[in-house]
N, C-alpha and C positions, 0 to 999 in steps of 0.2 A: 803546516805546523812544523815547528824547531824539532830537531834530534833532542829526544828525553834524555836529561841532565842524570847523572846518580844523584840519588836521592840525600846520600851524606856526603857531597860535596858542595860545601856553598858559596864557595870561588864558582863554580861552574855553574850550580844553578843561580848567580846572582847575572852572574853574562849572560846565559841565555834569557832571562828576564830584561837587561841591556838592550839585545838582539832583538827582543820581540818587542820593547818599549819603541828605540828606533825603528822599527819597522812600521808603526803606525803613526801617519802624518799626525794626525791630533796628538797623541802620547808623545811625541817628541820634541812638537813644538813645545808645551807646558812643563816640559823638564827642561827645558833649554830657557824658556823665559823665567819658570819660575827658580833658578840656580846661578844664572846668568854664565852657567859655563858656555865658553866659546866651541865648535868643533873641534878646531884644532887641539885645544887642553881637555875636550874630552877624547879624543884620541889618542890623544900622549898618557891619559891616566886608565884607559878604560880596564885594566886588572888592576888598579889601585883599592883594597880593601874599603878605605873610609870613601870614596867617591860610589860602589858598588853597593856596601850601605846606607847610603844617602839616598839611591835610586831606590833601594826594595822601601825606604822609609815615604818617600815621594809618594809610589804606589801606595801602602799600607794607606796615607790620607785620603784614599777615596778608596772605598771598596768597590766600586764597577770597575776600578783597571786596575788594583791586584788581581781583581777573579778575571778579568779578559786577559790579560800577561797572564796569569796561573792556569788558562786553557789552552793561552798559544803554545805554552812550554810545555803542557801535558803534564802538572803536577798538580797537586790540590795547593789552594793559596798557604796553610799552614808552615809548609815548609819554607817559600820564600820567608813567611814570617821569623819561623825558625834561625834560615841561612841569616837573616841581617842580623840575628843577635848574635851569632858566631863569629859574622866580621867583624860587629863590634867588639865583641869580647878579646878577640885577637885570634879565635882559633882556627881561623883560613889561613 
């Protein structure tokens, strides 16, 4: 399991969600195929707000891997839900 994120930061719990998406072969592949981002541009963006976003929005489309991302990270899914409307809104 990931080092638990603070709970009111959603720049950090959207990367730890990042961190535990890449960390599973399956979850990685289908954000990689379904976004067509390349590694290297997701490494150059990975603390970019609207890319982090886009990943907890990825998740939010299937609930079995928000709730498996929201167990590896050791938060309940609400908050990832939470953090993406933050990023959206601009307040990370």
């Amino acid at each position: 399991m990931l080092q638990r994120p603070t709970p009111n930061d959603p720049l950090a719990l959207a990367l730890a969600a990042l961190a535990a998406t890449l960390g599973s072969e399956r979850l990685a592949q289908r954000f990689i195929e379904l976004t067509g981002i390349g590694t290297e541009e997701l490494r150059a963006r990975a603390d970019d707000p609207v890319l982090l976003a886009g990943l907890l929005r990825f998740l939010e489309a299937h609930e079995p891997d928000l709730l498996a991302v929201a167990k590896e990270v050791g938060i309940g899914p609400e908050l990832l839900v939470e953090a993406r409307r933050e990023l959206e809104e601009g307040k990370a």
